[in-house]
OpenMM code with the backbone's topology and positions (N, CA, C; nanometers):
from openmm import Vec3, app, unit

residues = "UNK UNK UNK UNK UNK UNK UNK UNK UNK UNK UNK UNK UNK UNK UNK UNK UNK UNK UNK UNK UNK UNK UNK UNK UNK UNK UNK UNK UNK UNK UNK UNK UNK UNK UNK UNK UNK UNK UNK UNK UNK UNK UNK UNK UNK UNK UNK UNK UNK UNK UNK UNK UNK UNK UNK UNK UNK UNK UNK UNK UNK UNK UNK UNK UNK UNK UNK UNK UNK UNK UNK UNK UNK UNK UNK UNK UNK UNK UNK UNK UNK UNK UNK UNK UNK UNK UNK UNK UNK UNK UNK UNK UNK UNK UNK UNK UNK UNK UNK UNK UNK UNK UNK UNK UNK UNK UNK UNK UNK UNK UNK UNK UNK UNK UNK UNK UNK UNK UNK UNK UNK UNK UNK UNK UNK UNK UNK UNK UNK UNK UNK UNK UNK UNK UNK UNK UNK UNK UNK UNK UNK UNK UNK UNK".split()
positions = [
    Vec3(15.9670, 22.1240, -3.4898),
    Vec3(16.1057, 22.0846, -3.4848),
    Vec3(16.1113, 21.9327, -3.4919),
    Vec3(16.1715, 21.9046, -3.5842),
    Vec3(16.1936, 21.7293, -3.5658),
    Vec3(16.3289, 21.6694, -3.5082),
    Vec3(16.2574, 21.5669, -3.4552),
    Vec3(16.3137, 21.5078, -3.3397),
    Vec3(16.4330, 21.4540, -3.3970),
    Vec3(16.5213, 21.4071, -3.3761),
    Vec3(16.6528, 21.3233, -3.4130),
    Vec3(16.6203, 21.2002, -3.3882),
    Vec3(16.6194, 21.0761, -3.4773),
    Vec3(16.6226, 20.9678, -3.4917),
    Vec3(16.7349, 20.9122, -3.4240),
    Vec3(16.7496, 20.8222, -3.3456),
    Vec3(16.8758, 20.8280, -3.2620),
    Vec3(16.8867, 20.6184, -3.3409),
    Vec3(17.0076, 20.5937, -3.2740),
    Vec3(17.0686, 20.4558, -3.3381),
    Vec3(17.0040, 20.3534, -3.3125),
    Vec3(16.9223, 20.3741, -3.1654),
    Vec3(16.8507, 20.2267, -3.1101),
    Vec3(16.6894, 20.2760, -3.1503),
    Vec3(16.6506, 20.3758, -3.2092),
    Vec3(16.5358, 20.3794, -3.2396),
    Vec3(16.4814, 20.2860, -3.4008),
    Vec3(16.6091, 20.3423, -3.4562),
    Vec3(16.6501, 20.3271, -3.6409),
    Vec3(16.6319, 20.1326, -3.6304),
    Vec3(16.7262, 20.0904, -3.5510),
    Vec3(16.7085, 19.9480, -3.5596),
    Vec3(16.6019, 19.8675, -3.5301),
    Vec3(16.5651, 19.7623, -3.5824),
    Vec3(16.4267, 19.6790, -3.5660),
    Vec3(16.4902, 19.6318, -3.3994),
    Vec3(16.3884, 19.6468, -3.3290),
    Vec3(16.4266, 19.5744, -3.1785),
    Vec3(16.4025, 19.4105, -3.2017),
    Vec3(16.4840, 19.3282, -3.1691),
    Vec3(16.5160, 19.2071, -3.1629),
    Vec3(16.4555, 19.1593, -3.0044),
    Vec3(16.3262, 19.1136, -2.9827),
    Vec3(16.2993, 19.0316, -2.8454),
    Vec3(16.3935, 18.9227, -2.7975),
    Vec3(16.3992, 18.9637, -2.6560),
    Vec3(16.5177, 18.8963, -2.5719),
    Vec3(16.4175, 18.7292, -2.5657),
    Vec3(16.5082, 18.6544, -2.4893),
    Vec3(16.4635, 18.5472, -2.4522),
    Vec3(16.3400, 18.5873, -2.3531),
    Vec3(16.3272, 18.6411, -2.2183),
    Vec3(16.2942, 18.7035, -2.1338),
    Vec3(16.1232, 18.7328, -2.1971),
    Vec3(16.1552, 18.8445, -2.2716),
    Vec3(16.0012, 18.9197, -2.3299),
    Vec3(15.9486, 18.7919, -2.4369),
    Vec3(16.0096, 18.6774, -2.5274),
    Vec3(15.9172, 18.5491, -2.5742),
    Vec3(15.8974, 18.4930, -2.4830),
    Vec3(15.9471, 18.4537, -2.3465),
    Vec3(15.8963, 18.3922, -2.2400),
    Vec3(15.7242, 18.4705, -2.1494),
    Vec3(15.7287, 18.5325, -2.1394),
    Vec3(15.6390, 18.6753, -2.1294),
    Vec3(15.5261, 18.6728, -2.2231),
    Vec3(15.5693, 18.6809, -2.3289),
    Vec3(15.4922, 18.6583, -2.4664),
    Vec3(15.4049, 18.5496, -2.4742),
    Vec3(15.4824, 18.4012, -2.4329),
    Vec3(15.4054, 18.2779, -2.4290),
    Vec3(15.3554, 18.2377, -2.2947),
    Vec3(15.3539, 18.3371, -2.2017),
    Vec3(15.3067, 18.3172, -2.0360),
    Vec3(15.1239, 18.3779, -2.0983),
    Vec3(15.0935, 18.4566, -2.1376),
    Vec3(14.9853, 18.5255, -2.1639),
    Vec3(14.9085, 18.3887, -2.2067),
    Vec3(14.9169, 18.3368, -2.3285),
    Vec3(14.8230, 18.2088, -2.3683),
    Vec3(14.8408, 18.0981, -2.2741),
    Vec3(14.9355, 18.0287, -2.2063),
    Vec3(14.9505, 17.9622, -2.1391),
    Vec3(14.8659, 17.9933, -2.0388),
    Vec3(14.8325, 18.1093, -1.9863),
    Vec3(14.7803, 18.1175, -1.8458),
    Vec3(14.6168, 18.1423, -1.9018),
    Vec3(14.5782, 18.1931, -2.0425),
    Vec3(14.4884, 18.2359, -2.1110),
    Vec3(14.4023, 18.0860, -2.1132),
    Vec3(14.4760, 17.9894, -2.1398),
    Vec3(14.4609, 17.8513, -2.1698),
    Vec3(14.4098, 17.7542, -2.0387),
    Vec3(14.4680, 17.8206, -1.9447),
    Vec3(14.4534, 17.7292, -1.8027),
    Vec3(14.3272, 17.7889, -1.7644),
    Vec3(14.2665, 17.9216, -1.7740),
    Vec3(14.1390, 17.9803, -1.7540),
    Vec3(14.0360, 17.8934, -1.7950),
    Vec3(14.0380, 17.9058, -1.9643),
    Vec3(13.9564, 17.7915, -2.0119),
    Vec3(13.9485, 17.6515, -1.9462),
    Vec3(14.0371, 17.6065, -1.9449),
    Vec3(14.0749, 17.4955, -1.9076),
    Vec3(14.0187, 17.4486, -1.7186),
    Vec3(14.0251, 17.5429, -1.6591),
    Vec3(13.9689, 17.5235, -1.4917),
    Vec3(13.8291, 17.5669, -1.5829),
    Vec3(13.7518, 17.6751, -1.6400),
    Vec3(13.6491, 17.7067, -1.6251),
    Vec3(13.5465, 17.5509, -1.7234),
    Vec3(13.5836, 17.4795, -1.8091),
    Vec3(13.5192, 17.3797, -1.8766),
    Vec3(13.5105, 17.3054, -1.7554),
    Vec3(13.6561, 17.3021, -1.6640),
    Vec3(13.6457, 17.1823, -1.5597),
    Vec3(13.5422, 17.1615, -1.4443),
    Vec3(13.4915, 17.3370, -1.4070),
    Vec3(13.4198, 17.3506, -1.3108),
    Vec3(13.3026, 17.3398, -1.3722),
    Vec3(13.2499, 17.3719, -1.5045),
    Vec3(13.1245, 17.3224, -1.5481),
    Vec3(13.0638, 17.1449, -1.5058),
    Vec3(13.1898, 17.0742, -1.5369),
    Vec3(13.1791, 16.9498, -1.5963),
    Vec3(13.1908, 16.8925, -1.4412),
    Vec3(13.1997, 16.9129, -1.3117),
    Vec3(13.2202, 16.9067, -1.1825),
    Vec3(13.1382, 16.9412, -1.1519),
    Vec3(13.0419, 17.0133, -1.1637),
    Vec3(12.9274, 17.1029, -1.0963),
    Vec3(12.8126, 16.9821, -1.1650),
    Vec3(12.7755, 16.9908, -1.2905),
    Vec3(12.6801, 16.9406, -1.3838),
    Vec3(12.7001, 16.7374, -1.3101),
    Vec3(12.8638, 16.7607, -1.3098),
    Vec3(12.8353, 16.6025, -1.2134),
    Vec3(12.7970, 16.6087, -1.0552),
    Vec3(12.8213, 16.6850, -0.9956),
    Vec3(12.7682, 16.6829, -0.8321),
    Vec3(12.6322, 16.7105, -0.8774),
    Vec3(12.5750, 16.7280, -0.9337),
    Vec3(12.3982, 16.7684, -0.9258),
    Vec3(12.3476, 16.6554, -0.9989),
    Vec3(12.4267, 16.5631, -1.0867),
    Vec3(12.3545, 16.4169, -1.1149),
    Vec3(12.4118, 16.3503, -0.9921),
    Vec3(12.4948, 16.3274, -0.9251),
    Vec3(12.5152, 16.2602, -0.8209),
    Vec3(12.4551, 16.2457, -0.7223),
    Vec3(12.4119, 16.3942, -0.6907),
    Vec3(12.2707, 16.4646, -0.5783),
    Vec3(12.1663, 16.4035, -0.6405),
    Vec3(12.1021, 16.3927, -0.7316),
    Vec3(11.9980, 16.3248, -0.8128),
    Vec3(12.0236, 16.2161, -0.7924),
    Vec3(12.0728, 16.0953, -0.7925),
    Vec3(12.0834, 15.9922, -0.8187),
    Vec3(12.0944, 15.9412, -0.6430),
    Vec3(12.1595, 15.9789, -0.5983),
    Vec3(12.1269, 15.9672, -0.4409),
    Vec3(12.0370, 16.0152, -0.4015),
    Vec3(11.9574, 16.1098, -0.4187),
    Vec3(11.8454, 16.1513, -0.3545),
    Vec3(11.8335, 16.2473, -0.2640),
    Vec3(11.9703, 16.3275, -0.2553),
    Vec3(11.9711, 16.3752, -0.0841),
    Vec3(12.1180, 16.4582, -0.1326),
    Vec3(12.1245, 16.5656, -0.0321),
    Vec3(12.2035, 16.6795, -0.0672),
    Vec3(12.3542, 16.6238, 0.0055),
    Vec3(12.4476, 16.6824, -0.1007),
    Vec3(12.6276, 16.6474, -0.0114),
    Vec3(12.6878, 16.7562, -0.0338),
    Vec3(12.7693, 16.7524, -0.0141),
    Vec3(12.8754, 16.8485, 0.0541),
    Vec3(12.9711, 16.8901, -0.1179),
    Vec3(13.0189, 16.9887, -0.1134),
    Vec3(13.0367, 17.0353, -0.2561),
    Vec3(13.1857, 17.0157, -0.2581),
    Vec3(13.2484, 16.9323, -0.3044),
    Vec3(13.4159, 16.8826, -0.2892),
    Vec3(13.4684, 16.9916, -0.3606),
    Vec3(13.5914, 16.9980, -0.2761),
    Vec3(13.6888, 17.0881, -0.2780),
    Vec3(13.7567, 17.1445, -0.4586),
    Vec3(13.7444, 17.0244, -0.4904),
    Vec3(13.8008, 17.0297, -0.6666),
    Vec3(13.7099, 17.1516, -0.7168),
    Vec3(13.5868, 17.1623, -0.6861),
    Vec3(13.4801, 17.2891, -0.7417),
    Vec3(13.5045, 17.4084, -0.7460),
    Vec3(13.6221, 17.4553, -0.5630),
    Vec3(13.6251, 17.5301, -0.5471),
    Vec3(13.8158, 17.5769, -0.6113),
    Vec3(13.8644, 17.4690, -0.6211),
    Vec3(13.9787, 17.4786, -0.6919),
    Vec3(13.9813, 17.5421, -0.8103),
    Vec3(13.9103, 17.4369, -0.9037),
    Vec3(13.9117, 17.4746, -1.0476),
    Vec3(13.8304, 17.6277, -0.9951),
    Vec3(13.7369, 17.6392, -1.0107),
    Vec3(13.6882, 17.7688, -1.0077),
    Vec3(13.7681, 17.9036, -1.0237),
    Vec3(13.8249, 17.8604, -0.8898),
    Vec3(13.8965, 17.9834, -0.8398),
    Vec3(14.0436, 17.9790, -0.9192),
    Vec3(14.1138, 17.8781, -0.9444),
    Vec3(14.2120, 17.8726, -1.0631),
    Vec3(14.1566, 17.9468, -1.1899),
    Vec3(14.0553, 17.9401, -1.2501),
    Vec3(14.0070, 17.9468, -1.3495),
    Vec3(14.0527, 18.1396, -1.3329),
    Vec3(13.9610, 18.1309, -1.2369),
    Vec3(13.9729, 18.3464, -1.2161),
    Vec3(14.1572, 18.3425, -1.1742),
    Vec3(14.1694, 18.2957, -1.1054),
    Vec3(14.3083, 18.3701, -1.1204),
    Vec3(14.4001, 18.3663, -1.1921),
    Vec3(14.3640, 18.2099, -1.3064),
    Vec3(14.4552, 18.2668, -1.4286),
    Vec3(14.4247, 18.3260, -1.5514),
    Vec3(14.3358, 18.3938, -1.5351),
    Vec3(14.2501, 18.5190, -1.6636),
    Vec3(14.3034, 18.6317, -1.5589),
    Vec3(14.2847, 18.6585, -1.4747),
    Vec3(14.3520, 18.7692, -1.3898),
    Vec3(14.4959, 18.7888, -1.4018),
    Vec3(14.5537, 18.7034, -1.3827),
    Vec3(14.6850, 18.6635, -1.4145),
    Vec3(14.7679, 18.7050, -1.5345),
    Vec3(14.6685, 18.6351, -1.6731),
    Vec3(14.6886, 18.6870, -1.7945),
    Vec3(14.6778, 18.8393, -1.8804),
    Vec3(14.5908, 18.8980, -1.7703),
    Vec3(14.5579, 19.0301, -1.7826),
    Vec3(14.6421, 19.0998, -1.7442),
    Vec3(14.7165, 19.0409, -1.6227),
    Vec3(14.8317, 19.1814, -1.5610),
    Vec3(14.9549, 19.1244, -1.6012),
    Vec3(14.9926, 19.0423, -1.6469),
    Vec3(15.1115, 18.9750, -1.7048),
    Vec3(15.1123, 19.0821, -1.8768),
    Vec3(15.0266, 19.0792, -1.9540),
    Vec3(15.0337, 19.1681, -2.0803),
    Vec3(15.0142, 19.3093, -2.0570),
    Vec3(14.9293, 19.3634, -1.9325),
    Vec3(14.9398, 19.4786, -1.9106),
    Vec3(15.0690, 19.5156, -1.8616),
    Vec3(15.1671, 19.4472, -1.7771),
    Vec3(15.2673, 19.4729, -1.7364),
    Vec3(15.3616, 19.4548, -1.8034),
    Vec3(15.3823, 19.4132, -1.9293),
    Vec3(15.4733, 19.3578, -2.0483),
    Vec3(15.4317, 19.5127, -2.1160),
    Vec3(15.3252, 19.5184, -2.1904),
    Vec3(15.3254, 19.6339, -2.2348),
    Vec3(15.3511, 19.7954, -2.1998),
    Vec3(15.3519, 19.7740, -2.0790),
    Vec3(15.3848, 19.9093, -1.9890),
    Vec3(15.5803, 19.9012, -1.9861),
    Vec3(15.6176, 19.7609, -1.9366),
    Vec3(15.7697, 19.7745, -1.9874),
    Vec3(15.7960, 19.8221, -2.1080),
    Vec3(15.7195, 19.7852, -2.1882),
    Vec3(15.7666, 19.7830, -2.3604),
    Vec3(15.8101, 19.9780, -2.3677),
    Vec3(15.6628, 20.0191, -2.3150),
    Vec3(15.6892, 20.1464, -2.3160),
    Vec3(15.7637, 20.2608, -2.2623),
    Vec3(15.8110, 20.2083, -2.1579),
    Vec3(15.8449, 20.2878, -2.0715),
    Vec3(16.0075, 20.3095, -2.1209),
    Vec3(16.0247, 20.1273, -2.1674),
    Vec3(16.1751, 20.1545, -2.2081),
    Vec3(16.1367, 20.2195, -2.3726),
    Vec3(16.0432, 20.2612, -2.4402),
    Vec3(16.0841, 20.3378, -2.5434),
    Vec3(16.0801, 20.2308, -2.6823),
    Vec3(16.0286, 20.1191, -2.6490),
    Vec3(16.0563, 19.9959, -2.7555),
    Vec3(15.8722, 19.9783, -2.8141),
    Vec3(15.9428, 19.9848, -2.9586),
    Vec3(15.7909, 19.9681, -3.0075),
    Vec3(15.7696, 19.8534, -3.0475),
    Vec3(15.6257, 19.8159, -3.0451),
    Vec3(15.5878, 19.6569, -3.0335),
    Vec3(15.6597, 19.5751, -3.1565),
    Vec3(15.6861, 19.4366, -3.1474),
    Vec3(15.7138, 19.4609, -3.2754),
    Vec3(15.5506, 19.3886, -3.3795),
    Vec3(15.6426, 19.3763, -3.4791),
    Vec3(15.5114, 19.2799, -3.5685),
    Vec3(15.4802, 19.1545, -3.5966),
    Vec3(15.5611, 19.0620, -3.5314),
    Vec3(15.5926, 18.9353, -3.5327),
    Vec3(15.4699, 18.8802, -3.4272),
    Vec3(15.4711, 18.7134, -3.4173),
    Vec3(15.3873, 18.6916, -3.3224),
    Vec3(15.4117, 18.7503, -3.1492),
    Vec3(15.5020, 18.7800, -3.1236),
    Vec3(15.5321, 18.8508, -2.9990),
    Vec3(15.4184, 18.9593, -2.9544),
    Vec3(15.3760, 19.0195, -3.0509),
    Vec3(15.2541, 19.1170, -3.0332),
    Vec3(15.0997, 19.0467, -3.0841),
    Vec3(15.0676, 18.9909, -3.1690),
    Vec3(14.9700, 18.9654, -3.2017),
    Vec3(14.9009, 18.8348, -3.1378),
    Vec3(15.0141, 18.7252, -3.0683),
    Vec3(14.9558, 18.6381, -2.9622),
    Vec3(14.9103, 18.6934, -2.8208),
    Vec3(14.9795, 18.7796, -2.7614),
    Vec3(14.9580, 18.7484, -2.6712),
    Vec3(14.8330, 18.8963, -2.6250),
    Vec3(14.7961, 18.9431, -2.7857),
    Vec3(14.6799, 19.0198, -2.7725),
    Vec3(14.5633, 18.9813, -2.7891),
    Vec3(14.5660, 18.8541, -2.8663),
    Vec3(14.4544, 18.7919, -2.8947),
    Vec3(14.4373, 18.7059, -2.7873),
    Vec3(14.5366, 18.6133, -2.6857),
    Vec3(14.4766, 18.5849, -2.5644),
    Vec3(14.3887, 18.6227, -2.4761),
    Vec3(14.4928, 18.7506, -2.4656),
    Vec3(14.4573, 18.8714, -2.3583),
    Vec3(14.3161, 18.8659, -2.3767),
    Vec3(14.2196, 18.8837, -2.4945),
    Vec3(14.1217, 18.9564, -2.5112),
    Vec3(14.0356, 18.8271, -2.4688),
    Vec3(14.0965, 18.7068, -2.4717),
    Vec3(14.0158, 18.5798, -2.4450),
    Vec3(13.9708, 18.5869, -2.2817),
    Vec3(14.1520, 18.6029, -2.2637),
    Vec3(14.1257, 18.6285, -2.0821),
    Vec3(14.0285, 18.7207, -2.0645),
    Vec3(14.0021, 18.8219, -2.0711),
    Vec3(13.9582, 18.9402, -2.0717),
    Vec3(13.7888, 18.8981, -2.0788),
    Vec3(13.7750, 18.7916, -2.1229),
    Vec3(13.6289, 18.7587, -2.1144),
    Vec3(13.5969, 18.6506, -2.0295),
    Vec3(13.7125, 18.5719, -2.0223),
    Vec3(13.7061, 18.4658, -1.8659),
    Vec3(13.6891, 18.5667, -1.7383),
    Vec3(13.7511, 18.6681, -1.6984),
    Vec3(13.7176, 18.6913, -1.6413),
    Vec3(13.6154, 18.6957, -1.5574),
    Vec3(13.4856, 18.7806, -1.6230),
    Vec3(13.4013, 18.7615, -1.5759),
    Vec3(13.2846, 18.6430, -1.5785),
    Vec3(13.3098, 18.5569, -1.6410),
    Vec3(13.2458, 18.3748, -1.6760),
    Vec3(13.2986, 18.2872, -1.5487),
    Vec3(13.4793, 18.3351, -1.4850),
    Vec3(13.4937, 18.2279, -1.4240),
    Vec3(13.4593, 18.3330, -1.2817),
    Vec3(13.4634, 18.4556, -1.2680),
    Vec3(13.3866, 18.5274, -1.1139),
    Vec3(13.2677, 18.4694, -1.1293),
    Vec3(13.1451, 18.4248, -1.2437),
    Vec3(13.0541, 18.4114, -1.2057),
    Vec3(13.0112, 18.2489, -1.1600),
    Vec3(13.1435, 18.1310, -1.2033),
    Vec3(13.1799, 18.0390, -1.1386),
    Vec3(13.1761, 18.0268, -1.0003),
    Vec3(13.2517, 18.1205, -0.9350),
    Vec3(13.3288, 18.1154, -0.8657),
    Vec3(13.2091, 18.1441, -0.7599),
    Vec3(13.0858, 18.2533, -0.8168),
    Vec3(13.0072, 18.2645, -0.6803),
    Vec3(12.8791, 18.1533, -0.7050),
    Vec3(12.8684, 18.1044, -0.8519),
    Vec3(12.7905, 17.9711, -0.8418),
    Vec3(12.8155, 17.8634, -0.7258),
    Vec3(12.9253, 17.8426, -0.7551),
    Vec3(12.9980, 17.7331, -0.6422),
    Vec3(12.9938, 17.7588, -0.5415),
    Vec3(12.9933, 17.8912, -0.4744),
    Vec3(12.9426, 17.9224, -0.3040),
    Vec3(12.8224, 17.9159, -0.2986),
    Vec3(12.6930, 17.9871, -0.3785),
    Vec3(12.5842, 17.9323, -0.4084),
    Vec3(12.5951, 17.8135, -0.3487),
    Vec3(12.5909, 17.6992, -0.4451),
    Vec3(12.5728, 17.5862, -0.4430),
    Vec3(12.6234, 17.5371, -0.3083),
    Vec3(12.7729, 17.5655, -0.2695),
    Vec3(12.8304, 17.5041, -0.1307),
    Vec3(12.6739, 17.5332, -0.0267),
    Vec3(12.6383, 17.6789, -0.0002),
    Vec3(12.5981, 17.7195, 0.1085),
    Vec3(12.4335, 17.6403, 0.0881),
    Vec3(12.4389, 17.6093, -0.0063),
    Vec3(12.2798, 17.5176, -0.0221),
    Vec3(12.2485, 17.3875, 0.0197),
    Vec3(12.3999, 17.3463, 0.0249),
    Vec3(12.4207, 17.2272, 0.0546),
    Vec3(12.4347, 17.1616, 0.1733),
    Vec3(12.5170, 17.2816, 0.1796),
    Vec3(12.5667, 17.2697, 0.3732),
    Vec3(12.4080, 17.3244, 0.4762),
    Vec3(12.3713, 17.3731, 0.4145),
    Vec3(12.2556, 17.4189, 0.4713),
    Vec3(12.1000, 17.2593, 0.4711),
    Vec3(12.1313, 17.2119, 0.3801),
    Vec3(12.0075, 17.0915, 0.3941),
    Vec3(12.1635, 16.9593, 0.3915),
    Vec3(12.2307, 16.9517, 0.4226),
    Vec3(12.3346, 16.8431, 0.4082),
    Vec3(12.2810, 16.7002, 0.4670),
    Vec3(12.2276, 16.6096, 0.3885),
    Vec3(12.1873, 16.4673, 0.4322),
    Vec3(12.0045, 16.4360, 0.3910),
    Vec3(11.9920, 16.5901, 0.3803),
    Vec3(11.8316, 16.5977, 0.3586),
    Vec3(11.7799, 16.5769, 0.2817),
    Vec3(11.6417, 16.4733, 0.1982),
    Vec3(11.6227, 16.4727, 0.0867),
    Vec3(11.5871, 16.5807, -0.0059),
    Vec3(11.6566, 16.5528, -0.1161),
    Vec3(11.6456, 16.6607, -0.2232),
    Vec3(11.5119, 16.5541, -0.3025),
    Vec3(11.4712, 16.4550, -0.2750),
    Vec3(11.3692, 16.4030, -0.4231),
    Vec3(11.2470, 16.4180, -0.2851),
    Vec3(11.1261, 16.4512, -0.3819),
    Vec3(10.9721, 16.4534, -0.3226),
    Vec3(11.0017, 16.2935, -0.3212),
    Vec3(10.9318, 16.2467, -0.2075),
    Vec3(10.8236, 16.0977, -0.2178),
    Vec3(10.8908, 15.9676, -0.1418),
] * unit.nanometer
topology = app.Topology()
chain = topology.addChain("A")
for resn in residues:
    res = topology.addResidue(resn, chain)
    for name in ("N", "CA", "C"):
        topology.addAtom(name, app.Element.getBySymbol(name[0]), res)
């Protein structure tokens, strides 16, 4: 039996302001992942020439544990922001459309989707590192 095509199915759905806002939250937050996770590289790689160059172990500043943990929660973020966009989409019956509204914020997603687990493994580097620190704190790290 076929279904009846009804009036709001027939028409191309037109995205509200609301769902492009939504749309451009996914890369934005996709973007800040990257963006904390380069930062905590480039923070880490400098506290361990700093430790080198002093000679002796310090204390792991707070920015490490910032970016880090920013990093995971906005790939987390980006993940349930498009999962939860797409579950509206469906529920109200609206099919994606074909414009960038669908194809950005899938190709983020899939970016986030791999921060994920790069910036969790940040995130327990940096306790690593804290609890190594705090543990010999003042002590020489150079032989001689």
């Amino acid at each position: 039996m076929a279904e009846a095509v009804t009036q709001h199915d027939a028409l191309p759905h037109r995205p509200s302001r609301r769902s492009w806002a939504v749309a451009l939250l996914v890369p934005l937050l996709s973007a800040a992942a990257v963006a904390c996770f380069a930062t905590t590289l480039a923070l880490s790689s400098a506290h361990i020439h700093h430790q080198s160059d002093a000679c002796r172990y310090m204390v792991v500043p707070w920015t490490h544990f910032a970016s880090s943990y920013g990093g995971l929660l906005a790939a987390i973020a980006a993940t349930l922001v498009y999962l939860l966009m797409s579950r509206a989409r469906r529920r109200r019956g609206i099919q994606p459309t074909s414009g960038w509204q669908s194809w950005v914020p899938t190709l983020f997603v899939v970016i986030a989707g791999f921060m994920i687990p790069l910036t969790a493994l940040t995130v327990a580097l940096t306790h690593k590192e804290a609890t190594e620190a705090a543990a010999n704190i003042g002590k020489p790290l150079c032989e001689g």
